[in-house]
C-alpha positions, 0 to 999 in steps of 0.5 A: 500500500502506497503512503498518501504522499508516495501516492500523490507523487506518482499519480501526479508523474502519471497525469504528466506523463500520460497528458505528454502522450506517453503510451500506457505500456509505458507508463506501466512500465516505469512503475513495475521499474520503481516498485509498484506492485500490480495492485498499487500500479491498478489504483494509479491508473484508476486514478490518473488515467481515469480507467475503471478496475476493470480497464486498469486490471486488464491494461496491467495484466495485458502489460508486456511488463508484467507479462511474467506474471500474468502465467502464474496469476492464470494459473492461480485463478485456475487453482483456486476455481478448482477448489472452489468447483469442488467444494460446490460438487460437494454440496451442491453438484447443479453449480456449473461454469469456468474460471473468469481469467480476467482475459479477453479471448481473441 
């Protein structure tokens, strides 16, 4: 979790950057360079690029910056569906569907 200043710094860099005309990869880019995790990475483009949750998760999680990560967190997803699907089974076994990776499909 980002402090109150730590925040306000790099949204302001953000805004500037963005309002420059710097692609959002980019953007993205620098802030996986200087530490931001994915999620503080999502509240700064929430709030300086004006994108919804979803739009600021799927540009980080389509990001080439984090494209190491992607794999695992869809993995993950996966897992955890699986758990979750077979708890269901357990008690109630109508429940039905597939795991949400968050990914558009092309």
């Amino acid at each position: 979790m980002l402090p109150d200043e730590g925040f306000t710094s790099a949204a302001s860099m953000i805004t500037t950057r963005l309002t420059e005309g710097a692609p959002l990869d980019d953007v993205i880019a620098y802030l996986r360079s200087e530490g931001f995790g994915q999620i503080d990475s999502m509240k700064l483009l929430m709030h300086s690029a004006g994108l919804s949750l979803a739009e600021a998760k799927h540009a980080i999680d389509a990001s080439p910056a984090w494209q190491d990560r992607r794999e695992s967190n869809d993995a993950l997803r996966r897992d955890l569906w699986e758990a979750a699907q077979t708890m269901a089974d357990a008690t109630d076994p109508a429940i039905t569907g597939g795991p949400s990776t968050g990914h558009k499909r092309v």
